[in-house]
C-alpha positions in Angstrom: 169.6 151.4 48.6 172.9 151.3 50.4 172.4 149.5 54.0 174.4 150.1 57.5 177.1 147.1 57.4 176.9 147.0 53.8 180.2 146.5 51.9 181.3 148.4 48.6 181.5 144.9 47.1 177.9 143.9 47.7 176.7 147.3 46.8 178.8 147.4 43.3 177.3 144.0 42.8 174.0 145.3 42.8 174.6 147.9 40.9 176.1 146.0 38.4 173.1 143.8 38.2 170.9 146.7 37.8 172.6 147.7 35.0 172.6 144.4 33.3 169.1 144.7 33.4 168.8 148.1 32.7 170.9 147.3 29.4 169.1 144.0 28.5 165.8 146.0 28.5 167.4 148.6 26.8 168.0 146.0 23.6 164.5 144.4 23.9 163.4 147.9 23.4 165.7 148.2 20.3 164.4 145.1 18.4 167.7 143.1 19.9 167.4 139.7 21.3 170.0 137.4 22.8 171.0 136.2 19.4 171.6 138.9 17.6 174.8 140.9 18.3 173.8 144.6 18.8 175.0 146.8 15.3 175.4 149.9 16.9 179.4 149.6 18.3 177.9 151.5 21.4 175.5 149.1 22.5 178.1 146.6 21.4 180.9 147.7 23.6 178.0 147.7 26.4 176.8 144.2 25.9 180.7 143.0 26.2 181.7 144.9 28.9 178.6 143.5 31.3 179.3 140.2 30.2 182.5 140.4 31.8 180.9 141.7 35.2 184.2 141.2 37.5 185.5 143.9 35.2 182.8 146.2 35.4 182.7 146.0 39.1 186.3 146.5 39.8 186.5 149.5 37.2 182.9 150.8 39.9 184.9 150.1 42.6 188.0 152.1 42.0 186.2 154.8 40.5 183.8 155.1 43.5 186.7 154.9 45.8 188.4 157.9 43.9 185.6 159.6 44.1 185.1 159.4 48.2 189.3 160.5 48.4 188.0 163.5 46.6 185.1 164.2 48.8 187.0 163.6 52.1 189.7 166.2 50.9 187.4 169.1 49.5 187.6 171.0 52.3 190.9 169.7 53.3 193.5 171.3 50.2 196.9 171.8 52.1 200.6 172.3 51.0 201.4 168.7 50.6 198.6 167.8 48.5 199.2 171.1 46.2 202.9 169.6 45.9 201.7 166.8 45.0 199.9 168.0 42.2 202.6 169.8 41.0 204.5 166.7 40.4 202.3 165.1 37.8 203.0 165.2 34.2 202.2 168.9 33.6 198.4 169.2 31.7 197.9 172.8 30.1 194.6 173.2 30.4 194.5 173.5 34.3 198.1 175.9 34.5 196.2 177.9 36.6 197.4 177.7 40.3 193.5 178.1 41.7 192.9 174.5 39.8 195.0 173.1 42.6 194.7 175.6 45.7 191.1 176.3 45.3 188.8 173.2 46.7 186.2 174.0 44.3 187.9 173.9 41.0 190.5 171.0 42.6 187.6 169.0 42.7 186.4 169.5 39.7 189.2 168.8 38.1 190.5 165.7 39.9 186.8 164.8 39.5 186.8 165.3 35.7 189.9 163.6 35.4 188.8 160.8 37.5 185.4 160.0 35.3 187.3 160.5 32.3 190.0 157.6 33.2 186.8 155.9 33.6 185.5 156.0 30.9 188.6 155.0 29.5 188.9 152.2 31.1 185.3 151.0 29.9 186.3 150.6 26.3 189.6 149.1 26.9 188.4 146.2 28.8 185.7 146.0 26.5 185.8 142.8 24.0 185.6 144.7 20.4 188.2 144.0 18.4 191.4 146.2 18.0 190.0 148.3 15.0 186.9 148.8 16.7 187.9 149.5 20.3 190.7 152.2 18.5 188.0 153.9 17.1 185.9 154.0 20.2 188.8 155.2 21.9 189.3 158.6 19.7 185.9 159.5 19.4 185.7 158.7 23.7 188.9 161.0 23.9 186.8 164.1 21.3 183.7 163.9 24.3 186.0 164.0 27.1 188.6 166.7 25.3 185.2 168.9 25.1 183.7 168.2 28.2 186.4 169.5 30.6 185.4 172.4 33.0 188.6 174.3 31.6 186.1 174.6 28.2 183.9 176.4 30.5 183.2 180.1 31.9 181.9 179.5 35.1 184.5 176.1 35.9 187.6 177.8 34.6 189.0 179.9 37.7 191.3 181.8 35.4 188.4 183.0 32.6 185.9 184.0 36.0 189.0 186.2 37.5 189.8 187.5 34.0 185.9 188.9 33.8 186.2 190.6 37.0 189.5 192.1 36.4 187.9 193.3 33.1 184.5 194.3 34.5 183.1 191.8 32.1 184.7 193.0 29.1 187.1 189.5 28.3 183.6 187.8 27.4 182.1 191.1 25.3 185.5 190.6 22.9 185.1 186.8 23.0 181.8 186.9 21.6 183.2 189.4 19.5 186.0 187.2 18.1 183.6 184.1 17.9 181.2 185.9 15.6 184.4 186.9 13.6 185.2 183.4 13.3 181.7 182.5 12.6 181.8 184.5 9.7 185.5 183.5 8.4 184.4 179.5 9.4 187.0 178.6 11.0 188.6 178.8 14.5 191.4 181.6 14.6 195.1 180.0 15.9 197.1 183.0 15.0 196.8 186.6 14.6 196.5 186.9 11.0 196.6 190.7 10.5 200.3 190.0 10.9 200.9 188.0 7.9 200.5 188.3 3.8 201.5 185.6 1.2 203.6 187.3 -0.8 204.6 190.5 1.8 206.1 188.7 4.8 205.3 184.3 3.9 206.3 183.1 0.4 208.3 185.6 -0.1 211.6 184.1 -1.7 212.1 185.7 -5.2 211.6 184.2 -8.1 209.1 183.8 -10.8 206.4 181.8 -12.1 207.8 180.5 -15.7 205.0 177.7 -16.1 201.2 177.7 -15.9 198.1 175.1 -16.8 195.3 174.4 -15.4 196.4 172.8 -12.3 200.0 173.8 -11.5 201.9 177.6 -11.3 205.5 176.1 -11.6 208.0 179.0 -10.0 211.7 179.2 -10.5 213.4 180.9 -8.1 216.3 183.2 -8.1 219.8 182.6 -7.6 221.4 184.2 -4.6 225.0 183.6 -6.0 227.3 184.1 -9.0 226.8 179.8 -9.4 224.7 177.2 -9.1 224.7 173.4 -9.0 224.2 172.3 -12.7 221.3 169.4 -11.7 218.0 171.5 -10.7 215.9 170.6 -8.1 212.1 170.4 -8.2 210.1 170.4 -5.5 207.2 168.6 -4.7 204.6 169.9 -1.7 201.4 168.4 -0.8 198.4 169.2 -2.7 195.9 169.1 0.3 198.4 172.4 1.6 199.7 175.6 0.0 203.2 175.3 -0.9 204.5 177.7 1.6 204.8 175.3 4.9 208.4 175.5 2.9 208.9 179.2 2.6 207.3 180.7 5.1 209.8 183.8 6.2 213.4 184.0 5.2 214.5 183.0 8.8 212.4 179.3 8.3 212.6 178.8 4.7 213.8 175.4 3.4 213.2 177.2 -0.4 215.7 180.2 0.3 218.2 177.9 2.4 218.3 175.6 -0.5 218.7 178.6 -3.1 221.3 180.1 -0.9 223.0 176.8 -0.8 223.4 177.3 -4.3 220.6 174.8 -6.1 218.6 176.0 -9.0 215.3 175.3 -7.6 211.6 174.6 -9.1 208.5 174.4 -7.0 204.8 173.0 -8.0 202.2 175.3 -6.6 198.5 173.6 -6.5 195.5 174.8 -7.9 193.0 175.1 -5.1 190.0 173.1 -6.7 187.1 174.8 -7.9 184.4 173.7 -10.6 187.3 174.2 -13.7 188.8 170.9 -12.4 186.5 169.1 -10.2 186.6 166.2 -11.9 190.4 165.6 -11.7 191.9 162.5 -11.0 195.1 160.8 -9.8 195.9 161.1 -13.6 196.1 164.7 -13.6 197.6 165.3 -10.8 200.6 163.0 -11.9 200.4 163.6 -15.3 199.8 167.6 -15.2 201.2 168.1 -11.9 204.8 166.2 -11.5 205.1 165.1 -15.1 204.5 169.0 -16.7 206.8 170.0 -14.2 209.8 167.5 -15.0 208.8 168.5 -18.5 209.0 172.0 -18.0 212.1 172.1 -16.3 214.6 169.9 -18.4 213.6 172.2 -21.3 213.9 175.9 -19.1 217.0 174.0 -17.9 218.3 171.2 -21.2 219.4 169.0 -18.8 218.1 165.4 -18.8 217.7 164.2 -15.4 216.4 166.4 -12.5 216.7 165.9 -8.5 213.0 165.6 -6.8 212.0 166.2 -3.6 208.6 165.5 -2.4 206.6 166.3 0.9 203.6 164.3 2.6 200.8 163.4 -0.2 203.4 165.0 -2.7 205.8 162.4 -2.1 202.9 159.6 -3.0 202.1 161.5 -6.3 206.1 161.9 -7.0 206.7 158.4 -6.5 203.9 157.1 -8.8 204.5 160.0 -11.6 208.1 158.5 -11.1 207.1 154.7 -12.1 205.1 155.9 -14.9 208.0 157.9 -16.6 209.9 154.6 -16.4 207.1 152.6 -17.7 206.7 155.0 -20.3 210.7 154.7 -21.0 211.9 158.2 -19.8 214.7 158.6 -17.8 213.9 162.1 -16.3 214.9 161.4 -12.6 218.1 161.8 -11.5 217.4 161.5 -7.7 214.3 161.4 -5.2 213.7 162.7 -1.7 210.6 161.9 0.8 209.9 164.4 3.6 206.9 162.5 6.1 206.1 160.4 2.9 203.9 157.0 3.4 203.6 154.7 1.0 202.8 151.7 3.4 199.4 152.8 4.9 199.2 149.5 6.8 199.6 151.5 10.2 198.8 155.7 9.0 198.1 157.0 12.6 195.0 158.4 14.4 193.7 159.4 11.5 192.5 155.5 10.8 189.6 156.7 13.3 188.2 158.4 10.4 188.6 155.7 7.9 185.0 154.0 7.1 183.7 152.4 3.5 180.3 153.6 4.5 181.5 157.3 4.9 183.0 157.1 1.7 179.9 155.6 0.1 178.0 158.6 0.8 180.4 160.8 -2.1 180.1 157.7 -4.2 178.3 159.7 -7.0 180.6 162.5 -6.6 183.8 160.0 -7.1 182.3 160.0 -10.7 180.6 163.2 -12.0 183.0 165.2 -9.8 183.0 167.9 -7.0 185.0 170.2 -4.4 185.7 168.5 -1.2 186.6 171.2 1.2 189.8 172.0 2.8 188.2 173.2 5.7 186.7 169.9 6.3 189.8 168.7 5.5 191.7 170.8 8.2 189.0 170.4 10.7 189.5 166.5 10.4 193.5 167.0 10.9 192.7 169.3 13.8 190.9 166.9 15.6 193.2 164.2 15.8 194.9 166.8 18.3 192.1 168.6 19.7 193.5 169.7 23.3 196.0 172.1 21.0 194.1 172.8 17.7 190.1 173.4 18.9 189.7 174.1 22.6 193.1 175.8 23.2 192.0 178.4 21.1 188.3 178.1 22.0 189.5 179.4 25.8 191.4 182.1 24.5 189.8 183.1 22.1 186.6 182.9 23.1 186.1 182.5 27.0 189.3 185.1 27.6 188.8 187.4 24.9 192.5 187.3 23.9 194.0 187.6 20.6 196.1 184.7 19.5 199.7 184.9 19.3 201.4 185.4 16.0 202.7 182.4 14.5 203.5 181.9 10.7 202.9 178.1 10.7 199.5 178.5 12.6 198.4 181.2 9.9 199.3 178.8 6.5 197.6 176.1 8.5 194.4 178.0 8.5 194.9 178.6 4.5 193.1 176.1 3.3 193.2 173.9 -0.3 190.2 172.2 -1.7 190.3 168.9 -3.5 188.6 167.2 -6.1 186.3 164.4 -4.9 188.0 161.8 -7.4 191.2 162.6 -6.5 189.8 162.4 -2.6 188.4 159.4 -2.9 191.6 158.1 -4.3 193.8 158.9 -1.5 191.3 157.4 0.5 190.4 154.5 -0.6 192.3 152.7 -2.3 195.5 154.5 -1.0 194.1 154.4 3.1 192.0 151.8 2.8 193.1 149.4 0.3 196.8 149.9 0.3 197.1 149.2 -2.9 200.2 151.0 -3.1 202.5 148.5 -1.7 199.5 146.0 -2.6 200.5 146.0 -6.3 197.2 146.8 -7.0 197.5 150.9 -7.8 197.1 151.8 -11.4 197.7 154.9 -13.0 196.6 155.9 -16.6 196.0 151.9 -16.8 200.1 151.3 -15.6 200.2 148.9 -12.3 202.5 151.0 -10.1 205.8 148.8 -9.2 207.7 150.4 -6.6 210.7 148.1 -7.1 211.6 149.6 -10.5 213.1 152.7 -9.1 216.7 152.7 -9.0 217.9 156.2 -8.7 219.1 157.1 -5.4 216.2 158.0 -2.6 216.6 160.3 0.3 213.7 159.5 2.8 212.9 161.5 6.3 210.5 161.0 8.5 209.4 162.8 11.9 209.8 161.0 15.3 206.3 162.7 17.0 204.7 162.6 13.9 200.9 161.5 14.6 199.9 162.0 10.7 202.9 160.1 9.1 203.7 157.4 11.8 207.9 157.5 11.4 207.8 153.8 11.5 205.2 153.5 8.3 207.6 155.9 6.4 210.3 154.0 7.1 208.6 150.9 5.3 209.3 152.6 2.6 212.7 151.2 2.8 210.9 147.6 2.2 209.4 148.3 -1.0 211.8 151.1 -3.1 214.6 148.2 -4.2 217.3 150.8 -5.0 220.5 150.1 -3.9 221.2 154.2 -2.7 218.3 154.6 0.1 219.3 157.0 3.1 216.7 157.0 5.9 217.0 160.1 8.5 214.4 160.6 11.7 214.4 164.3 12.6 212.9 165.3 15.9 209.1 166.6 16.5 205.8 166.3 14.3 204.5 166.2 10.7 205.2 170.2 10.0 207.7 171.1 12.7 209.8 168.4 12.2 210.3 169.6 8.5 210.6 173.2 9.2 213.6 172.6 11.5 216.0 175.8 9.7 219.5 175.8 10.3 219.4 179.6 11.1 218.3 178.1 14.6 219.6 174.8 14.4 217.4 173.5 17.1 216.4 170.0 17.7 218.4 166.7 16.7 218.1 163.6 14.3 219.4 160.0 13.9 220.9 158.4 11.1 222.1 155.2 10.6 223.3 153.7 7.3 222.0 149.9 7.8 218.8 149.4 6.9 217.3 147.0 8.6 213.8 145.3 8.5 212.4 146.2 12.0 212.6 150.7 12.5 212.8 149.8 16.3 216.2 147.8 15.6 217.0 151.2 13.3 216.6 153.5 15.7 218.1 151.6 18.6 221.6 151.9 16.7 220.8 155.1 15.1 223.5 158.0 16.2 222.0 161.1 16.9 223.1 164.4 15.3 222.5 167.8 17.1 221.0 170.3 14.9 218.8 170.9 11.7 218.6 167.5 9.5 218.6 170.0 6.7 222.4 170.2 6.7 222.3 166.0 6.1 220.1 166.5 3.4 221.9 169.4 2.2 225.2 167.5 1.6 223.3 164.5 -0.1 221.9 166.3 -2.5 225.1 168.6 -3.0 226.8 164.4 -4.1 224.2 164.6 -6.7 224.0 167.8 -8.5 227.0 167.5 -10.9 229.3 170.9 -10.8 228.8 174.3 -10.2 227.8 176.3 -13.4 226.9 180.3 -14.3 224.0 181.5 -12.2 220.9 181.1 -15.0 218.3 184.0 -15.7 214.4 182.8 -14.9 213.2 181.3 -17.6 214.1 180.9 -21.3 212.8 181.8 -24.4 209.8 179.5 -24.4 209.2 179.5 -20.6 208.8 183.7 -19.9 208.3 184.9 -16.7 204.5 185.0 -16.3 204.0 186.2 -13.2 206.7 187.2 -9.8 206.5 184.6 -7.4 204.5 183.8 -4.8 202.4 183.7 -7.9 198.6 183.3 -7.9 197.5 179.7 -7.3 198.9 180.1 -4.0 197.5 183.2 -2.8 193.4 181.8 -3.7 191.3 181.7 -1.2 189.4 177.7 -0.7 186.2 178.0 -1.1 183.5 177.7 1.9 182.1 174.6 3.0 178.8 175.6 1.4 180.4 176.7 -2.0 182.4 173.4 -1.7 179.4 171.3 -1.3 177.5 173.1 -4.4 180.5 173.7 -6.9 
């Protein structure tokens, strides 16, 4: 008990004794003695941190001060403190004026803030190592993300005077739009009565003129009297529909591309169900980007095609790539990346989900087959940025009743693909995991994968804000494609926006800069930056590429009809549940 006279220093020493104790008996209890090392990483990050107890006590000590600041200002909120507030980096969740002129809820959240810095600060002066302590970090950050008062009702000052103004009637429609999101299984980001793949997203015109059992390969219609005489194929991810690239005509990278006169091929994905559970990296190389080259220099007869490939369909490009040269066929004529990794040495805060004993648990999948889910999938993505993609929505959705905004790329990130577990566990582990990419160590349809045997010109972009492709992993890239035309560009914002960055708008900025060095910091320190859409860069390299301008072609050809108008129907299949997922 805290004595007259007493000093914070003496008391945080004997609370930090206490706790030693506390923790000790805690291991006894858990079969734990002094030589064994505790397994569980919590107990672990524990044992280290009281072993250092000068750290402990001056991490008590500041917190505990904090905490007495707050108490002697609770009743004592005046202008200059409010200022002072204001001045802080700005923090969305507590917008609300009343989180700074209102004692109460400044407390609370200067208070919230406080313990979560805190907490914090006990895993990074805790002794793990890096790997570790990162992980301990992200999954701190998820607890303290959901804990914060603005998550609330009752300590969010802007959901309590939105229930009175409504006479209660904000929470009746957020319970209704929770059970409607119950039922759907999934949070809603965007109003999606607004939107229709097909009607107003995917909507460029064209035709599907290629179909098996994985693919819909869409041609799309020229918007001029010419086009460029080298087509285009293009590449997305498979983990995403295909329309993050032709959304509506004022964001379309597909319809600017057609309207700069290229005759352009897109892959649409199969969403997986039981028909192709059991696919591999092989099909998806093989019937994905190989059928696709195949199809298109007969629709076309030309020999050599441009590529362009996005995220996880750059990494299935790229390998499909190597195998045609293996296999002695010269069927590439050029290749792009957009937020492509090959390197997954560093791949971002998604390494927090990265564990061999997760993946053990789908070990019997890997083999026989089965539908991992695309929800899970998203869900996993979301929370790597949780403040934005689960509790913005959860507030006002749910605690203010509101509808959300509409917002095309908010809707096709809700549309979920499925996977099949082989193909998963592929990307994961020996792609994340193993990097056995760049290892030398990936095989395809028994083929080692060598990187260095591409030589046709590569066009590679990367996002600066990106948190799912680190720009500085893509542009390691540069260190292991050995052709003598590479042309790294960094483009402004994150994994989605910083692709979708149309020229109708021509918003944002990038950097190019025609020396490749080894280190991206000494890059992008004498990188010039470019106002605008990177599109127009990429525009003009690909334009160097395509040969000359010929007659506009019909879709199609004799042997490759028109099966179906585009957006065709691959794209416009719903994934299935998590449940139905699970059980296919």
């Amino acid at each position: 008990m805290f004595k007259p006279g007493q000093n914070f220093e003496e008391l945080f020493s004997q609370i930090a004794n206490a706790n030693q104790s506390w923790f000790q008996n805690l291991l006894n209890h858990s079969g734990h003695d002094a030589a064994n090392k505790p397994t569980n990483p919590f107990l672990d990050m524990y044992q280290k941190f009281f072993d250092h107890t000068q750290s402990y006590l001056t991490s008590q000590n500041q917190f505990y001060q904090e905490q007495l600041a707050m108490w002697s200002k609770f009743c004592d909120i005046n202008q200059a403190s409010v200022e002072a507030e204001q001045k802080k980096p700005a923090d969305r969740r507590f917008a609300d004026p009343d989180w700074e002129k209102n004692p109460f809820f400044s407390y609370l959240k200067q208070s919230y803030l406080s313990v979560s810095k805190q907490l914090f600060d006990f895993v990074s002066k805790s002794d793990m190592d890096e790997e570790t302590k990162f992980r301990m970090e992200f999954f701190m950050r998820q607890y303290i993300d959901a804990i914060s008062p603005s998550n609330f009702a009752l300590t969010n000052p802007e959901v309590v005077k939105t229930m009175i103004d409504t006479h209660g009637k904000s929470l009746a429609d957020g319970m209704r739009n929770m059970m409607d999101d119950v039922q759907n299984g999934y949070i809603t980001m965007t109003d999606e009565t607004q939107f229709e793949v097909g009607g107003n997203l995917a909507s460029t015109a064209g035709a599907v003129v290629f179909r098996n059992e994985l693919i819909e390969l869409i041609q799309y219609t020229p918007t001029g009297d010419k086009v460029y005489e080298t087509p285009l194929l293009i590449v997305p991810p498979c983990i995403n529909k295909y329309y993050i690239l032709d959304l509506q005509e004022s964001n379309s990278m597909v319809k600017y591309l057609v309207d700069q006169g290229y005759n352009v091929f897109l892959v649409s994905w199969k969403s997986a169900d039981r028909s192709i559970k059991s696919f591999r990296w092989e099909e998806y190389a093989n019937l994905g980007v190989i059928a696709a080259l195949d199809s298109v220099r007969k629709i076309t007869n030309k020999e050599k095609i441009n590529t362009l490939g996005y995220c996880v369909g750059g990494i299935i490009l790229t390998t499909a790539a190597v195998l045609l040269k293996q296999r002695g066929l010269d069927w590439i004529n050029s290749m792009g990346h957009m937020t492509t990794m090959l390197d997954h040495t560093e791949p971002g805060d998604i390494k927090a989900f990265l564990d061999r004993d997760l993946m053990k648990l789908r070990e019997a999948k890997k083999h026989t087959g089965g539908v991992m889910s695309g929800r899970i999938i998203s869900q996993t993505f979301s929370a790597l940025r949780a403040n934005e993609l689960v509790w913005n929505y959860w507030v006002n959705n749910y605690l203010l009743g509101k509808t959300p905004q509409k917002f095309d790329l908010l809707y096709w990130n809700n549309d979920t693909v499925d996977l099949p577990v082989p193909m998963h566990s592929v990307l994961m582990e020996r792609l994340y995991l193993d990097n056995a990419l760049v290892k030398g160590e990936f095989f395809v349809d028994g083929h080692k994968i060598d990187l260095s045997i591409l030589d046709f010109p590569i066009y590679l972009f990367a996002a600066q804000k990106d948190h799912i492709v680190p720009w500085t992993s893509a542009y390691k890239s540069t260190w292991y494609l050995k052709s003598p035309n590479i042309r790294f560009v960094l483009g402004a914002s994150g994994h989605t926006a910083g692709v979708v960055n149309p020229v109708t708008t021509d918003k944002r900025n990038y950097w190019v800069n025609d020396q490749l060095v080894e280190d991206p910091a000494a890059w992008f320190h004498n990188a010039t930056e470019m106002p605008g859409s990177w599109w127009k860069d990429m525009n003009q390299w690909y334009a160097a590429l395509s040969g000359k301008q010929v007659k506009a072609p019909k879709l199609g050809s004799k042997d490759f009809p028109e099966l179906e108008v585009a957006p065709g129907g691959y794209v416009k299949a719903r994934a299935l549940s998590i449940i139905e997922a699970e059980t296919a």
